[in-house]
mmCIF file of the C-alpha atoms, coordinates in Angstrom:
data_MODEL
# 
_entry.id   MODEL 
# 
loop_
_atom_site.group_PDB 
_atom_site.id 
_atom_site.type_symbol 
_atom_site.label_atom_id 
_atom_site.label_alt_id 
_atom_site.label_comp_id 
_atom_site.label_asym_id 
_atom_site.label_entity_id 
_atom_site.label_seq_id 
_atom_site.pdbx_PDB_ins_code 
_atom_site.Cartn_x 
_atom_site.Cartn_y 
_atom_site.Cartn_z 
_atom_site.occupancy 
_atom_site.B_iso_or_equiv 
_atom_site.pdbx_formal_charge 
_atom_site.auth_seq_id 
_atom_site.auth_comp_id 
_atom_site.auth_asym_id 
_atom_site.auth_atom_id 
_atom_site.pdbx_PDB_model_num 
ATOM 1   C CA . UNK A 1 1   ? 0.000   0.000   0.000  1.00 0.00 ? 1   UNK A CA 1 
ATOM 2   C CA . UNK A 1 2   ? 1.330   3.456   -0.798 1.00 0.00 ? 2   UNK A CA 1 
ATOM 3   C CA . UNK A 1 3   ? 1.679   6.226   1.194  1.00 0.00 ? 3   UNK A CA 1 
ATOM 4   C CA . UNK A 1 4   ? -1.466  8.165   0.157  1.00 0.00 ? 4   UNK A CA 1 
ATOM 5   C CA . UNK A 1 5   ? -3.451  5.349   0.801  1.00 0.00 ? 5   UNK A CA 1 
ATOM 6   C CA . UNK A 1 6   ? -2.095  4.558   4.234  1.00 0.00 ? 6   UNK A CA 1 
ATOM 7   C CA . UNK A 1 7   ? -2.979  8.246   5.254  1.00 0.00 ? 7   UNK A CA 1 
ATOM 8   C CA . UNK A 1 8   ? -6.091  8.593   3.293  1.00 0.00 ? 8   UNK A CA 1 
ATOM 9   C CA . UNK A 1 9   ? -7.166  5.228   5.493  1.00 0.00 ? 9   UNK A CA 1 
ATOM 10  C CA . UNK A 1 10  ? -6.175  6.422   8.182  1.00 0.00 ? 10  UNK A CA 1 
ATOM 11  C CA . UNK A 1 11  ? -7.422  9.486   8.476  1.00 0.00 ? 11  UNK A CA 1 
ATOM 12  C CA . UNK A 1 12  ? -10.695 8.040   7.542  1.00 0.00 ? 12  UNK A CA 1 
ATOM 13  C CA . UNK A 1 13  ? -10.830 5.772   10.290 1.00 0.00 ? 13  UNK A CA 1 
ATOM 14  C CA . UNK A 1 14  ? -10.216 8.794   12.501 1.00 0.00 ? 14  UNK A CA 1 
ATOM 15  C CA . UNK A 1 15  ? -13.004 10.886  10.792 1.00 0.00 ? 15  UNK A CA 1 
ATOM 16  C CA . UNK A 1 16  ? -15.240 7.166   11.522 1.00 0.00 ? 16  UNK A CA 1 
ATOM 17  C CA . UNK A 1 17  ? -13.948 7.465   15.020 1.00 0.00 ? 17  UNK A CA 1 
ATOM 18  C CA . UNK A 1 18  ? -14.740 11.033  15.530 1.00 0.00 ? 18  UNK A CA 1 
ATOM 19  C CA . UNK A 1 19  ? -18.262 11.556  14.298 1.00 0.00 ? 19  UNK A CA 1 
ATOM 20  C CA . UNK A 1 20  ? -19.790 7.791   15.748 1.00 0.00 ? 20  UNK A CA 1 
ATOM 21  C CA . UNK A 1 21  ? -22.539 7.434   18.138 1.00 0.00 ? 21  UNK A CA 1 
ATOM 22  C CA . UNK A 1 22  ? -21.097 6.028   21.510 1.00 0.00 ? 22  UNK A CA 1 
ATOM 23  C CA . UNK A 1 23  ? -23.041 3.641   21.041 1.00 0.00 ? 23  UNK A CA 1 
ATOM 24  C CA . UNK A 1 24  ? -21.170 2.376   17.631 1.00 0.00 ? 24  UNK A CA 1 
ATOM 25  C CA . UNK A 1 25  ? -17.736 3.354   19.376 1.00 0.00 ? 25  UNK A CA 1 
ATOM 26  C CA . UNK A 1 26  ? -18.615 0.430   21.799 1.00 0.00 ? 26  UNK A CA 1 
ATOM 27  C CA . UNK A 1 27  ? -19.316 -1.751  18.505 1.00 0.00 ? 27  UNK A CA 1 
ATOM 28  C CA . UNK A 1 28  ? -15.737 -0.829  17.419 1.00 0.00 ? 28  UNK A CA 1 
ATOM 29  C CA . UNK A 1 29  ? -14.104 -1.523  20.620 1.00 0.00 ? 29  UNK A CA 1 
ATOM 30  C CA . UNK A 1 30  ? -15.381 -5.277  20.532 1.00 0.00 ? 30  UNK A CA 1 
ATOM 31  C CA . UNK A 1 31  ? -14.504 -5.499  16.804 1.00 0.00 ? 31  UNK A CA 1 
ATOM 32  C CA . UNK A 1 32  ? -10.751 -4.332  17.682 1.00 0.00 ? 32  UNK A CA 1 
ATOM 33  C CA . UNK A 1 33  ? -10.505 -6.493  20.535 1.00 0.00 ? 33  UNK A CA 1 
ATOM 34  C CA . UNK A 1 34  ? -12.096 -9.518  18.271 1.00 0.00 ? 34  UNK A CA 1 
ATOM 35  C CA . UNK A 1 35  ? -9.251  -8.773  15.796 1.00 0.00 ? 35  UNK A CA 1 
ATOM 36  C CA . UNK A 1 36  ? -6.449  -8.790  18.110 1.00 0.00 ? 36  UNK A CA 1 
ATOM 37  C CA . UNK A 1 37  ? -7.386  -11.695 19.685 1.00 0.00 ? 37  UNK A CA 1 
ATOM 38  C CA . UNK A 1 38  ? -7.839  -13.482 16.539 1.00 0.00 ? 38  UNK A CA 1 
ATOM 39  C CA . UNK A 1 39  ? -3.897  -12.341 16.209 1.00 0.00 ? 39  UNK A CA 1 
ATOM 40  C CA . UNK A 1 40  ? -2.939  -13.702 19.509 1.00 0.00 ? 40  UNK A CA 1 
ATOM 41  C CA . UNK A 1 41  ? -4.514  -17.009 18.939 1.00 0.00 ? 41  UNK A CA 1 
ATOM 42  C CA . UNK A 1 42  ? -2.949  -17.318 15.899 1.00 0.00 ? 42  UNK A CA 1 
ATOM 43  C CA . UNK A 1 43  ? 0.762   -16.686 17.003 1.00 0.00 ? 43  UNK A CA 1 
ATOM 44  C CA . UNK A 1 44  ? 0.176   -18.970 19.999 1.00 0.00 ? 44  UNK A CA 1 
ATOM 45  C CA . UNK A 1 45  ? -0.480  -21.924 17.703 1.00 0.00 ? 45  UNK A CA 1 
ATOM 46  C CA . UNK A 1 46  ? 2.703   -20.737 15.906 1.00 0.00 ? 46  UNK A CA 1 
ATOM 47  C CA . UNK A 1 47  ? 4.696   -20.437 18.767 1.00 0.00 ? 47  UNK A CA 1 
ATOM 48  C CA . UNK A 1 48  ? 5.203   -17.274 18.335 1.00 0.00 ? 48  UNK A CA 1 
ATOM 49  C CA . UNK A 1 49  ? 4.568   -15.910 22.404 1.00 0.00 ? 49  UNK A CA 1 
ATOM 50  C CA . UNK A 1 50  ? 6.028   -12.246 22.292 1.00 0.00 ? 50  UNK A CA 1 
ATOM 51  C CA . UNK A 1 51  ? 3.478   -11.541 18.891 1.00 0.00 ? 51  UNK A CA 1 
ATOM 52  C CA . UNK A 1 52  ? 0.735   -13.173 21.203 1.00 0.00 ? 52  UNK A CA 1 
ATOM 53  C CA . UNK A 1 53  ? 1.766   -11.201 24.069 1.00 0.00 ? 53  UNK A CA 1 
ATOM 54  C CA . UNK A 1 54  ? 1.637   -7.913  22.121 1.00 0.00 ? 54  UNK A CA 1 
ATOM 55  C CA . UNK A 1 55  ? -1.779  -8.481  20.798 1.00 0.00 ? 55  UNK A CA 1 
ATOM 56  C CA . UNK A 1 56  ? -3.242  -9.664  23.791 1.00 0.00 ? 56  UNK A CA 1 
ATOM 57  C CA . UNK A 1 57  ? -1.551  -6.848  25.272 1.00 0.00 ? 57  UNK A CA 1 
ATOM 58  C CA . UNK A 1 58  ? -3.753  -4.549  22.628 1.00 0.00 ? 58  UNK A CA 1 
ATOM 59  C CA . UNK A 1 59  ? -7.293  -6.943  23.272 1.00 0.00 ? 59  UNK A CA 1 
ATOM 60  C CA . UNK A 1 60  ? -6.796  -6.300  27.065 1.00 0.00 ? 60  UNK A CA 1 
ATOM 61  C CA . UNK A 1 61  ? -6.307  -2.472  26.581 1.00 0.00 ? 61  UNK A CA 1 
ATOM 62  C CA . UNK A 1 62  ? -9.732  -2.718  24.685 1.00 0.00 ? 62  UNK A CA 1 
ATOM 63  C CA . UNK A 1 63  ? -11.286 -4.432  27.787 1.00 0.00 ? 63  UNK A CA 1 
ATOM 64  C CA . UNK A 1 64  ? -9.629  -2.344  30.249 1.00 0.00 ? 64  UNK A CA 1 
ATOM 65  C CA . UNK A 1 65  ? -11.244 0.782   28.383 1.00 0.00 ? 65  UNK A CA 1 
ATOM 66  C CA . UNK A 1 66  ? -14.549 -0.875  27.948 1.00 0.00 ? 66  UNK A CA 1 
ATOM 67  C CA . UNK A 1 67  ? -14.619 -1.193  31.667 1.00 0.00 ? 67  UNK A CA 1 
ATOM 68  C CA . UNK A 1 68  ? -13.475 2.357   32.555 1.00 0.00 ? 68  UNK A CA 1 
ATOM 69  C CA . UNK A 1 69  ? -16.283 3.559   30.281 1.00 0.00 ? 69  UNK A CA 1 
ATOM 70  C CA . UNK A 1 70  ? -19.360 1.225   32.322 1.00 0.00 ? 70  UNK A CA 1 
ATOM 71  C CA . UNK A 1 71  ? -21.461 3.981   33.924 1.00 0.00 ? 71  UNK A CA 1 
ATOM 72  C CA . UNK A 1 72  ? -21.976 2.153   37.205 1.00 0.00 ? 72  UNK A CA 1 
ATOM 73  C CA . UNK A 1 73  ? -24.551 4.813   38.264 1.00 0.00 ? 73  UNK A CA 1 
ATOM 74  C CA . UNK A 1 74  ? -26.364 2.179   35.579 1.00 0.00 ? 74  UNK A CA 1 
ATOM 75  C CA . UNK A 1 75  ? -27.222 -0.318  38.145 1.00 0.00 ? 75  UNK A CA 1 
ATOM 76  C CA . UNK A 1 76  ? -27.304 -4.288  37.458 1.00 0.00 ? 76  UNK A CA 1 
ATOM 77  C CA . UNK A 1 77  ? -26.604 -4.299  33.710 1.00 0.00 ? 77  UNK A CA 1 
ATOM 78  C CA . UNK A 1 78  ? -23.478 -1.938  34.558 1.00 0.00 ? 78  UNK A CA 1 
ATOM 79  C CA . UNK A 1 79  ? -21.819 -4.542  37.392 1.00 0.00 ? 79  UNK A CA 1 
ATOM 80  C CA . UNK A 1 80  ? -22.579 -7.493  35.081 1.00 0.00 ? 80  UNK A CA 1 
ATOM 81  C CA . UNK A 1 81  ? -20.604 -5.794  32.403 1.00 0.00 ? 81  UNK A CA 1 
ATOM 82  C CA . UNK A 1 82  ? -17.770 -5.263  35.109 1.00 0.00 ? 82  UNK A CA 1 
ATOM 83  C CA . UNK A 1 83  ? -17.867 -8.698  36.031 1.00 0.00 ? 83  UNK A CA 1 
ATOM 84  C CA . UNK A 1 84  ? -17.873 -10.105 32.716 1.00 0.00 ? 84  UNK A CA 1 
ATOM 85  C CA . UNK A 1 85  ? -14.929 -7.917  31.947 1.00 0.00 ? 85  UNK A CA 1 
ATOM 86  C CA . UNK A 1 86  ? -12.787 -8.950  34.742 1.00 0.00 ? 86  UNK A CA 1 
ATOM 87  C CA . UNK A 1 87  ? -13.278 -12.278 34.246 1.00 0.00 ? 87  UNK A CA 1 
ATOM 88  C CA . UNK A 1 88  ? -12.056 -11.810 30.613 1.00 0.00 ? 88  UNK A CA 1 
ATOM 89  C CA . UNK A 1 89  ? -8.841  -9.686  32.025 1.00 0.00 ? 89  UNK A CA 1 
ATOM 90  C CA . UNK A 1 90  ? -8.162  -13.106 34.360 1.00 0.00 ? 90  UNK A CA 1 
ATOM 91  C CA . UNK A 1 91  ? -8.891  -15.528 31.625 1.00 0.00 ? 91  UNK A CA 1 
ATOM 92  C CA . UNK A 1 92  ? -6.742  -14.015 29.026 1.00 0.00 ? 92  UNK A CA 1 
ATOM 93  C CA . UNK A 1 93  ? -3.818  -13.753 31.529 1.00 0.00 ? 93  UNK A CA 1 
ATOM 94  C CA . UNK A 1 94  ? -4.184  -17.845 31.779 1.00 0.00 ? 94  UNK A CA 1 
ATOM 95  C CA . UNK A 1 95  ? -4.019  -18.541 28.808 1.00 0.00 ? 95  UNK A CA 1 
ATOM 96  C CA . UNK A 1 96  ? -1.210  -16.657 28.161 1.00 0.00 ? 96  UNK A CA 1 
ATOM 97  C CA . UNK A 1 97  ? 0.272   -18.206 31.117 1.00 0.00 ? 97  UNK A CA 1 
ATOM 98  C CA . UNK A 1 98  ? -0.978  -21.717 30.129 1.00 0.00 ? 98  UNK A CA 1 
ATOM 99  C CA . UNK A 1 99  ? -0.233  -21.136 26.443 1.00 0.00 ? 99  UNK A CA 1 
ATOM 100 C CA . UNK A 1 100 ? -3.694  -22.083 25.668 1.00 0.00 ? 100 UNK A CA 1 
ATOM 101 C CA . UNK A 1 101 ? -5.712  -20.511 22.886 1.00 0.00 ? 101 UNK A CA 1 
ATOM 102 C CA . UNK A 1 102 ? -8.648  -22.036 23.705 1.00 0.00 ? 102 UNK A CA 1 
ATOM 103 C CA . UNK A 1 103 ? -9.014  -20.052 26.989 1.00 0.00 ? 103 UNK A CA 1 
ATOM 104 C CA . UNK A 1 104 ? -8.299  -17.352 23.935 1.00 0.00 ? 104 UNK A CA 1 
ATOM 105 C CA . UNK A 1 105 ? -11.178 -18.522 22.431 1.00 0.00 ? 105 UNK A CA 1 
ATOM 106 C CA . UNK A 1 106 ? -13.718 -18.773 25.297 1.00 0.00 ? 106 UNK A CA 1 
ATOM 107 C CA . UNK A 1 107 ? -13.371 -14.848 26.021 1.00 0.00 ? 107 UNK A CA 1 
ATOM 108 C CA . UNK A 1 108 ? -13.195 -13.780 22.558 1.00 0.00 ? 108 UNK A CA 1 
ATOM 109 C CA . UNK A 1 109 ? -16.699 -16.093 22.005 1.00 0.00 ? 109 UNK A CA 1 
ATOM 110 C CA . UNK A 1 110 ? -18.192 -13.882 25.092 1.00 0.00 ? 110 UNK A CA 1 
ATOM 111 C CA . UNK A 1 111 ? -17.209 -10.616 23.907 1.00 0.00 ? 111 UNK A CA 1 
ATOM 112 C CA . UNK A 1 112 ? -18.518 -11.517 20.141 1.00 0.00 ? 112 UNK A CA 1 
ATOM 113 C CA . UNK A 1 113 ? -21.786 -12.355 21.892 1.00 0.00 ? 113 UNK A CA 1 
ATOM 114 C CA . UNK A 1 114 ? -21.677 -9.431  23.624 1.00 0.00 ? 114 UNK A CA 1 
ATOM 115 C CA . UNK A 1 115 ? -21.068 -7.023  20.507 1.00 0.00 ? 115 UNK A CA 1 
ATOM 116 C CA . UNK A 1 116 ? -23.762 -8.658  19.106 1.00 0.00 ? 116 UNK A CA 1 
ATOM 117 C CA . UNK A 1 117 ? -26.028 -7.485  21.989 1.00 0.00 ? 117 UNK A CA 1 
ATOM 118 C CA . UNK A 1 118 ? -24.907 -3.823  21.417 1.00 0.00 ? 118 UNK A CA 1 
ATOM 119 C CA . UNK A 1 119 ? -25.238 -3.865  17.555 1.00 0.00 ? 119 UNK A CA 1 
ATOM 120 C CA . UNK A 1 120 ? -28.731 -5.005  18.008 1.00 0.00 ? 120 UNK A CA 1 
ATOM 121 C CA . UNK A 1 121 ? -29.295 -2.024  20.768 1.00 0.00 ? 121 UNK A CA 1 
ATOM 122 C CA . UNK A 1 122 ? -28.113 0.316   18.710 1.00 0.00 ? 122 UNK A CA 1 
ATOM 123 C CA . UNK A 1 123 ? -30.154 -0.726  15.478 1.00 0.00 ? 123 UNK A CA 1 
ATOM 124 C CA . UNK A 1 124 ? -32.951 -0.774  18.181 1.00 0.00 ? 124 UNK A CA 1 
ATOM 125 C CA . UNK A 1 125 ? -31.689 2.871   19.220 1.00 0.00 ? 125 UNK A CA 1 
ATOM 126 C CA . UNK A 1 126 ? -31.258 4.237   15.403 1.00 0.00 ? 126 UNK A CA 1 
ATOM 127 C CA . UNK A 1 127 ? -34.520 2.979   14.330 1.00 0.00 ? 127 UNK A CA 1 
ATOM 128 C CA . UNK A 1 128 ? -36.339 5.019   16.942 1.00 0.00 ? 128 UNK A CA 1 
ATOM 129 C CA . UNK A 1 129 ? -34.961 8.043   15.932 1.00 0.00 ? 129 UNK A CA 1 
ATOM 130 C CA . UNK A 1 130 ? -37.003 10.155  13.829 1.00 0.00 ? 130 UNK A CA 1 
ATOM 131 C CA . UNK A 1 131 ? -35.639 11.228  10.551 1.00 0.00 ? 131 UNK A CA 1 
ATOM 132 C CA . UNK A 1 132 ? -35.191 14.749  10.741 1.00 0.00 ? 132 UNK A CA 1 
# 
């Protein structure tokens, strides 16, 4: 890829960043987190444990941020979120430990099924907006 098209993606991916419903922001945080641990998983079956570390360095970052973001003041679907997300932090930190993917695999399943959840929240959310 050229320059120009490195920046031009780029800085689209900012201006997608920028202008996004929080809602959608949350969709991009689980896709980003899906992605890296899709990396990590791989270089673990390859053997390759600093690559895995980095990436599920990256996915944890995601998870970390996705929990500094919960608005507790939420109630019960707020501390479920929290729990969910700490027991992803531990369970990645096994794995890594364990060099086991499939522990990998368990917490990237529960965070795909929890995008999921969102991206049909915010369809629900979008669709009751009126057109203006």
């Amino acid at each position: 890829m050229n320059a120009y098209a490195t920046s031009s993606h780029a800085s689209y991916r900012e201006s997608a960043i920028l202008t996004a419903p929080p809602e959608q922001l949350v969709i991009m945080l689980y896709d980003g987190c899906h992605r890296f641990l899709l990396q990590a998983i791989a270089a673990m079956r390859e053997g390759s444990s600093a690559e895995a570390g980095e990436r599920l360095g990256r996915a944890t970052a995601i998870i970390d941020e996705l929990q500094c973001t919960l608005d507790m003041s939420a109630g019960d679907v707020a501390e479920r979120l929290a729990g969910i997300y700490v027991f992803s932090r531990r369970h990645l930190a096994e794995g890594l430990c364990e060099r086991d993917p499939e522990k990998l695999e368990q917490v990237d399943r529960l965070l795909r099924q929890l995008r999921e959840a969102w991206s049909q929240a915010a369809s629900s959310m979008a669709a009751a907006v009126p057109a203006a």
